[in-house]
PLY file of the C-alpha trace (Angstrom):
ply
format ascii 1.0
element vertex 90
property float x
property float y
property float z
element edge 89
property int vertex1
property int vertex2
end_header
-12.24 28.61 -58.13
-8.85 30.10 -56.25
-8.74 33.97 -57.07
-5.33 35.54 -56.32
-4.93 39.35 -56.76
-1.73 41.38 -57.29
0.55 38.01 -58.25
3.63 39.49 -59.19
5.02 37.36 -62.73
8.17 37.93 -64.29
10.00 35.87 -67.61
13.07 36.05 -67.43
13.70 34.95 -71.25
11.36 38.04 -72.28
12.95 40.33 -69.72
10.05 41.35 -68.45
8.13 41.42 -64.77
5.01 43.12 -63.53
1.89 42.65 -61.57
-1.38 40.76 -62.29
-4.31 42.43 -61.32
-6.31 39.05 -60.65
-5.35 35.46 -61.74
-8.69 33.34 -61.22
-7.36 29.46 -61.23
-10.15 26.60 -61.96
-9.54 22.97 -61.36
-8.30 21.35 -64.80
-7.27 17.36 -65.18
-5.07 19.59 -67.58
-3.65 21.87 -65.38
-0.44 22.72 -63.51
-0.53 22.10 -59.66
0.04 24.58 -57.02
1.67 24.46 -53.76
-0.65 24.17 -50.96
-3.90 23.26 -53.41
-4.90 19.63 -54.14
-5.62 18.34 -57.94
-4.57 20.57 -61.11
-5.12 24.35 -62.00
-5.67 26.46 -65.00
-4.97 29.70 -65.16
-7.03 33.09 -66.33
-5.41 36.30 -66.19
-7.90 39.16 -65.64
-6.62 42.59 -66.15
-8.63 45.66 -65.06
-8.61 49.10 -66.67
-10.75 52.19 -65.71
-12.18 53.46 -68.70
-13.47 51.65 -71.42
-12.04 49.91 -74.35
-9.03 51.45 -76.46
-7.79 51.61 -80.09
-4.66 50.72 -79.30
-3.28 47.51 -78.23
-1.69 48.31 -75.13
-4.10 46.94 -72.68
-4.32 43.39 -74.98
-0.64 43.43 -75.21
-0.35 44.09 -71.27
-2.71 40.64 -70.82
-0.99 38.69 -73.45
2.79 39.60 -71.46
0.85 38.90 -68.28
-0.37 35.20 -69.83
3.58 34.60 -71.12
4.94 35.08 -67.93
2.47 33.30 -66.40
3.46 30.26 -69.23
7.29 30.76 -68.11
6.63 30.78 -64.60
4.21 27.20 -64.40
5.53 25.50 -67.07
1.54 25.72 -69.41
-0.46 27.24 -72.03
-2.94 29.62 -71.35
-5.11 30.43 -74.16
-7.37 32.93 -72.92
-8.08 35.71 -70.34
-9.91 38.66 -69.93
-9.55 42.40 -70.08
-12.99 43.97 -67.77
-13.59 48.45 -68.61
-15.13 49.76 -65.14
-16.77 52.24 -67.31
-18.51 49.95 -69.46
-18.76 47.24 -66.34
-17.80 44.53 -69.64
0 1
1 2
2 3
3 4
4 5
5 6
6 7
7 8
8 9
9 10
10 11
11 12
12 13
13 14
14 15
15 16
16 17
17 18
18 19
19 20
20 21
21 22
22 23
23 24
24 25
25 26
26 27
27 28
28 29
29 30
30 31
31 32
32 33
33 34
34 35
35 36
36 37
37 38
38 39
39 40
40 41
41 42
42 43
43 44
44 45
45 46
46 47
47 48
48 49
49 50
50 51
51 52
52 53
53 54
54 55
55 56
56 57
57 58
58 59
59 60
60 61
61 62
62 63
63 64
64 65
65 66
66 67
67 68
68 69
69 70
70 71
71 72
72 73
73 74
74 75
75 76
76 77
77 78
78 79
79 80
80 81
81 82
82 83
83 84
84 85
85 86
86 87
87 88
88 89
């Protein structure tokens, strides 16, 4: 597993850029490949929030732009990632 933190993604189609919190990449046959790594990598955005889990969408929707951008920039689909609450340690 390669675990990069603070990967800055941007779309430019959406308009949007920010920062990833951590991006944990797994070899995948499936996968895009990354300069500098052998073989093929999938990515899984991890964003993490103090508190514990909201209402309101913001911290999913924050994850899903992440996971867009992250489409954009390698060319893939990522169907999953993960939101972890410090204050619930889940």
């Amino acid at each position: 597993k390669l675990i990069l933190r603070g990967l800055r993604v941007f779309s430019p189609r959406l308009g949007v850029s920010g920062e990833c919190d951590v991006v944990e990449f797994t070899l995948d046959q499936n996968g895009v490949p990354l300069a500098g790594y052998e073989g093929n990598w999938q990515p899984y955005p991890v964003e993490y929030k103090r508190g514990t889990s909201k209402q309101m969408d913001a911290d999913r929707l924050q994850l899903c732009c992440q996971a867009m951008c992250l489409e954009e920039m390698l060319c893939c689909d990522i169907p999953s990632g993960a939101l972890f609450y410090g204050e619930s340690r889940r």
